[in-house]
N, C-alpha and C positions, 0 to 999 in steps of 0.2 A: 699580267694575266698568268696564272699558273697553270703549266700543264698536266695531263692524267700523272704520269709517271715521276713527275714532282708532288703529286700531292700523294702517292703511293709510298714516294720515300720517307715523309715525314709523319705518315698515321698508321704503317704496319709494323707491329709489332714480335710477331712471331721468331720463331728460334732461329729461322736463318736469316731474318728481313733486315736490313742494313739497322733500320732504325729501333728493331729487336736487340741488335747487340748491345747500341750504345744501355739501352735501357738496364741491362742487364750487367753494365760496369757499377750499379750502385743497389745499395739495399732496398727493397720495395715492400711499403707492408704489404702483408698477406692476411690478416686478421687483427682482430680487438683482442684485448687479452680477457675484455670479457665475454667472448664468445666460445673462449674455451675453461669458464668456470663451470662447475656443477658434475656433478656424479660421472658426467661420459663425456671428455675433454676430445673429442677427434671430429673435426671438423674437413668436409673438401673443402676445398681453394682450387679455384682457377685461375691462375696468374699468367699471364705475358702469353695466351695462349695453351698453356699448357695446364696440362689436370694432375692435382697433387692432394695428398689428403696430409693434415696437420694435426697434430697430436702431444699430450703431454702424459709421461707414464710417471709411474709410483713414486718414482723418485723426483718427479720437477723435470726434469729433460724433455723438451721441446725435440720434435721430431716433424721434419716435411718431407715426403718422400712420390713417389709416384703413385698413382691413384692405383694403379691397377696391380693385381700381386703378381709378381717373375714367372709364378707357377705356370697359371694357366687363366691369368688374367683377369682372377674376378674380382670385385670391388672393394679396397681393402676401408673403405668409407662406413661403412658395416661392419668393421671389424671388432674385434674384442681388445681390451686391457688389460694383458695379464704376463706375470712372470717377466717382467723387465720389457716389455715393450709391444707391439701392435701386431695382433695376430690374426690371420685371414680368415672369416666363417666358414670356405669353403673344404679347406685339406689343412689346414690347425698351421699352417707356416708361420711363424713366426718373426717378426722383423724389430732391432731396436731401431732409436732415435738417427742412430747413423746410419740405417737403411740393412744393415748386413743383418743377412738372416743367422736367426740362431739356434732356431730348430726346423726340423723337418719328421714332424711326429710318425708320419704314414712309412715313414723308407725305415732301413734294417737298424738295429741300434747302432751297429759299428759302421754305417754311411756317414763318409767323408762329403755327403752333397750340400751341404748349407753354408760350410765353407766358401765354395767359390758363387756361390750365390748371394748380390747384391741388390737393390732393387736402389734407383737413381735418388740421390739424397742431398739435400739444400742446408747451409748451416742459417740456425734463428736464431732474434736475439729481441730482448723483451725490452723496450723501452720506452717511456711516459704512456703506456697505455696501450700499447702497439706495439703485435710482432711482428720483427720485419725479419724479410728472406733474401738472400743474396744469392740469384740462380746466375752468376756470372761467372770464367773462369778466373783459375789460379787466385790468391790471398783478397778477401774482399775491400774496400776503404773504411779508414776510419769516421765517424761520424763527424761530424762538422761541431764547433758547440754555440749551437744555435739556443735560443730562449726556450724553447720548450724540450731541450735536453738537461739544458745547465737548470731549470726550476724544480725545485723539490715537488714530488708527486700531490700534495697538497696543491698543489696551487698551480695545475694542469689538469684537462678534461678533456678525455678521445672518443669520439665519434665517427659514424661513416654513413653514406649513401649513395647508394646506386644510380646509373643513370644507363640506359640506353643508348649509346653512341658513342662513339671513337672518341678514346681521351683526349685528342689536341684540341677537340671545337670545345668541349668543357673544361680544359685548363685555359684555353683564350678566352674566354669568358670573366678568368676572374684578373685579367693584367688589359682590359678593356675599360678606362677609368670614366668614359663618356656614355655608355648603358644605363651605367645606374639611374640617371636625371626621368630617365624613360620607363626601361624594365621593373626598376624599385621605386615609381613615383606614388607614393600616398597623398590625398589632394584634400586631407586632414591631419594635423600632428597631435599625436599623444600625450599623453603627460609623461616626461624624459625622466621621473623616479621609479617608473615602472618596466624601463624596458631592460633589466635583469635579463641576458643571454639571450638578448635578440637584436641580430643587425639591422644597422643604420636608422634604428628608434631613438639612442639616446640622444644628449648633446653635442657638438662639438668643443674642443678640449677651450679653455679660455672664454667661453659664452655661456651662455641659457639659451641660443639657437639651437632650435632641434636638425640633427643632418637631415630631418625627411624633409624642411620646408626649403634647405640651402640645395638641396641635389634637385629639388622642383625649381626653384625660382632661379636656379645661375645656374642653367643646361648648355651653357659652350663654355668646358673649361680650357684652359690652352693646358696643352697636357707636355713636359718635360720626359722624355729617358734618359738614364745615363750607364754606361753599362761598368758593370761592378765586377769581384772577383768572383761573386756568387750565382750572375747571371745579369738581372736588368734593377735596377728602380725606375719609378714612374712616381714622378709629383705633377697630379691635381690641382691646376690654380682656379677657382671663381671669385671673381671679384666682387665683392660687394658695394665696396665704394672706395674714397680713392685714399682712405685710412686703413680699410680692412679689407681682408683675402682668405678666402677660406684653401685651406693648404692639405691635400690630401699624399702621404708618401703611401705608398704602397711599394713590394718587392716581386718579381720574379724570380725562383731558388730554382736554378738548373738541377735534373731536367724537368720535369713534370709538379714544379710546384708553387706556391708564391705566400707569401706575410703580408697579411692587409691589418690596419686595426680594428677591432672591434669594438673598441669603446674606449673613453679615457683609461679604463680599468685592465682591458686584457689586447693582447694582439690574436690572430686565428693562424694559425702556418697550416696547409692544405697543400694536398699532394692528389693528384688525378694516374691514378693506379690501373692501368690496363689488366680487363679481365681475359679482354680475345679486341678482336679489332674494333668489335660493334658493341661493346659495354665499356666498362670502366665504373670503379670505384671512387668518393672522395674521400679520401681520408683527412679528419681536423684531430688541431690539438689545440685548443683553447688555453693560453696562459694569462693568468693574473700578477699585476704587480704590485696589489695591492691586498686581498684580503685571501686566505686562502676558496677554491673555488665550491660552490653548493653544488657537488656534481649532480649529488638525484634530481635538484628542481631544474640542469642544466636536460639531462637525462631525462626526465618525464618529458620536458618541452617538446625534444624531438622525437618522442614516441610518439607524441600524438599526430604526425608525420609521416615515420617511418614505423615500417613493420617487420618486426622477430619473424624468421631467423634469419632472412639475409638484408634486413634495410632496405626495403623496397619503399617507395613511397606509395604511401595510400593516393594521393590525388599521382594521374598518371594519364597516357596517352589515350586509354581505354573509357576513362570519365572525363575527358577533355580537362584532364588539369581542374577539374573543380569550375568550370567559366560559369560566370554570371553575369551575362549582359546589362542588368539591373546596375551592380558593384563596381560593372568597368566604366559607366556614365557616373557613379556617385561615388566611390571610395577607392579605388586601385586603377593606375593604370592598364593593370593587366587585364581585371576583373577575376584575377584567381586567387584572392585569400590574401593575407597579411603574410605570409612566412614567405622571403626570400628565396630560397631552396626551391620553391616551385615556381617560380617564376622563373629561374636560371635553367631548369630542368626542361621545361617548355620553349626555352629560347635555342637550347643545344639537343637536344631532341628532336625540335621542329626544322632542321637542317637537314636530317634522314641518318640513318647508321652512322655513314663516314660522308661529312659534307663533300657536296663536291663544288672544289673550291676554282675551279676551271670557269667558273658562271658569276664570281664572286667579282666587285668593283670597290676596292678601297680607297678611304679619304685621307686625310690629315689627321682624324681624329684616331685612327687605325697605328699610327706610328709603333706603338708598342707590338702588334702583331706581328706587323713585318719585321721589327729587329729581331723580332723572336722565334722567328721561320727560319733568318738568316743564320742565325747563333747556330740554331737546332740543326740545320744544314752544315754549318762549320764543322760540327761537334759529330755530325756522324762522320764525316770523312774524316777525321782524326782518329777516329776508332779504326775507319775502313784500312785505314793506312798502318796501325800496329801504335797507333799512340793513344794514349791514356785521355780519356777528355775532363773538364772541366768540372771542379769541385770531386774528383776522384783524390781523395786525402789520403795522406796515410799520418803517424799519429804526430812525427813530428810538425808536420804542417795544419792538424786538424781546427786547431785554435786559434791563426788566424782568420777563420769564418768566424764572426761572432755576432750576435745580432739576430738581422735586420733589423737598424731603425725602423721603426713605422709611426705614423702622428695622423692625425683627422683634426683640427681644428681651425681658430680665426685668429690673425698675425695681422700685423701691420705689411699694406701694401707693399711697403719700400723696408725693405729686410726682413724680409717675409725666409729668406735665405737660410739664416741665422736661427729665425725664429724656431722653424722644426726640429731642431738639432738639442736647442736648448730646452723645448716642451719634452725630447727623449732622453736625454742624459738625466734630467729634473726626476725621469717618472723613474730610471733603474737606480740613481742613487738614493732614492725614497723607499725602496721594493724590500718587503723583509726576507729578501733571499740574495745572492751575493748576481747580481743580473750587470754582466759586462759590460762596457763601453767601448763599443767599437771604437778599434784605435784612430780608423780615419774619423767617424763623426768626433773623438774628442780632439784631433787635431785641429779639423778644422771650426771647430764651434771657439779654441784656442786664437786660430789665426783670423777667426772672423771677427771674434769682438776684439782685438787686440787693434784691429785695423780702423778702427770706428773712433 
């Protein structure tokens, strides 16, 4: 049983909260890059507690700086793009990308005051779709070269969506591999040529079994962790019979994020981005390893979902998630819709702001949770302590993260072990982009057949 001030250390995020700092040792998106295309690129953000407006000027320089202007604190969200950088509606101050003011129109011409005026400034940085912001001290870390950094923008797709509630009950959500049989049970399958950028519709890898019929009919899988450089994996076993095993890998990416597959075709890497205690962001990046990706028909999908400008979801706590007691007896377990996304939304939602985990009784099928409470507990007192925590890279080390394997499909029983390893190495040396082989999975996919 956990108590208040344990479950305070692991869901507060703010600028002095223990579990604020750790967050704050690694880069966290703060926006889409397509949220700041079109004629007036200045967007707020609210990240990790804090209020920041984002911006990009004449030149292409990204700028995050503090929402409110040094002057006299009005909203610099408002503001204008002009003459090299973001300037305040209310007294014309001006601020570039790196925050330092560069005019101060209203004082004498020969006022030395803009000079020593600053206003608090984040460095950005634009990648596969996503800027991300590094409001941590002293040199930020290198990125890791995970698949959806190393894949050419062709054949990567970024998205986002809101949720109401403290990011941990929504990043445990998605490293929970025994829900789905339940949360995501449709108790009719599709035709698996159609489900085009929509989870757990298609096949699994090696069959013409649909995952909707295998995650309904084998609901106790024996679930594996094992913990990694990069934080945890979690293999999914159901048994079908005493030939076949449906083999789910799935990853947890320290701290707030995890690699599930989304299809033979692409993997999803997802990160759960603190807005303030009681919301959170999800940020995906859908990679292909196979054709490059149809982002607008990826894009229209979940617009009819989410809503411009900040990704709210249309079904929500206000319309009861869309429920249809009809749907929930005849088509969906949940009885709220076909899209995933709301169903996950309603499960970490329906916990309240920040669950209170003091009330909470876990099983066996929970294993993943708890390793991951444990880690996260590790990882802030290594912070607390003046040490660097886990997957903080810098560049000569950034490249041994590479990866995550991840697999969904049907193996044989008895080397089912082997089997995942060799359905991933199979998919990135087919991939028309240069997609690594994690050095351990080609080790041991190496020492395992070798052994046979």
């Amino acid at each position: 049983m956990m108590s208040q001030e344990q479950n305070d250390l692991i869901t507060r995020t703010g600028p002095k909260a223990p579990c604020g700092r750790l967050m704050r040792s690694y880069w966290q998106p703060a926006a889409l890059v397509d949220e700041l295309e079109g004629a007036r690129p200045i967007r707020p953000v609210r990240l990790l507690g804090e209020n920041l407006v984002l911006f990009r000027d004449e030149n292409g320089r990204y700028g995050l700086i503090d929402r409110h202007c040094a002057h006299r604190g009005a909203d610099l969200a408002f503001g204008r793009l002009e003459h090299g950088g973001l300037r305040c509606a209310f007294h014309g101050w001006l601020f570039d990308a790196t925050g330092q003011c560069i005019e101060t129109p209203a004082e004498p011409k020969d006022s030395k005051l803009c000079q020593n005026i600053r206003q608090r400034s984040y460095p950005v940085v634009e990648k596969s779709g996503i800027l991300w912001a590094y409001l941590g001290e002293g040199a930020p870390p290198a990125f890791p070269e995970l698949d959806c950094f190393v894949a050419p923008g062709t054949h990567t797709f970024a998205f986002k969506g809101h949720m109401a509630c403290n990011w941990l009950q929504a990043l445990e959500v998605g490293i929970d591999p025994a829900h789905a049989s339940y949360l995501h049970r449709f108790f009719e399958d599709e035709d698996t040529s159609t489900a085009y950028g929509k989870q757990f519709r298609g096949a699994s890898a090696g069959s013409d079994l649909p995952m909707t019929k295998i995650l309904r009919e084998y609901d106790r899988p024996i679930i594996n962790v094992e913990h990694t450089e990069y934080g945890l994996r979690l293999i999914a076993l159901r048994e079908i019979d005493e030939e076949r095993t449906h083999v789910r890998v799935t990853n947890q990416l320290f701290p707030h994020g995890f690699v599930i597959p989304m299809s033979t075709e692409m993997t999803i890497t997802q990160w759960h981005v603190p807005v303030d205690d009681e919301n959170c962001y999800w940020y995906a990046i859908f990679t292909s390893y196979t054709n490059p990706v149809d982002k607008q028909k990826m894009r229209d999908q979940r617009l009819e979902l989410y809503e411009l400008p900040d990704y709210v979801s249309r079904k929500n706590r206000s319309n009861d998630y869309g429920f249809d007691p009809h749907e929930q007896q005849t088509a969906t377990y949940t009885g709220m819709g076909s899209d995933i996304n709301v169903h996950d939304q309603w499960a970490v939602e329906s916990m309240g702001a920040i669950q209170d985990r003091t009330k909470e009784h876990l099983g066996q099928s929970d294993k993943a949770i708890v390793q991951y409470r444990r880690l996260l507990r590790q990882e802030i007192e290594k912070v607390q302590g003046g040490e660097k925590p886990m997957l903080f890279l810098d560049e000569t080390n950034a490249r041994s993260i590479q990866g995550p394997a991840t697999m969904d499909g049907i193996g044989p029983t008895r080397g089912w072990e082997t089997y995942w390893m060799e359905v991933d190495v199979k998919r990135r040396r087919g991939a028309p982009w240069t997609a690594p082989v994690p050095k351990e999975i080609a080790d041991n996919v190496h020492r395992l057949t070798a052994a046979e």
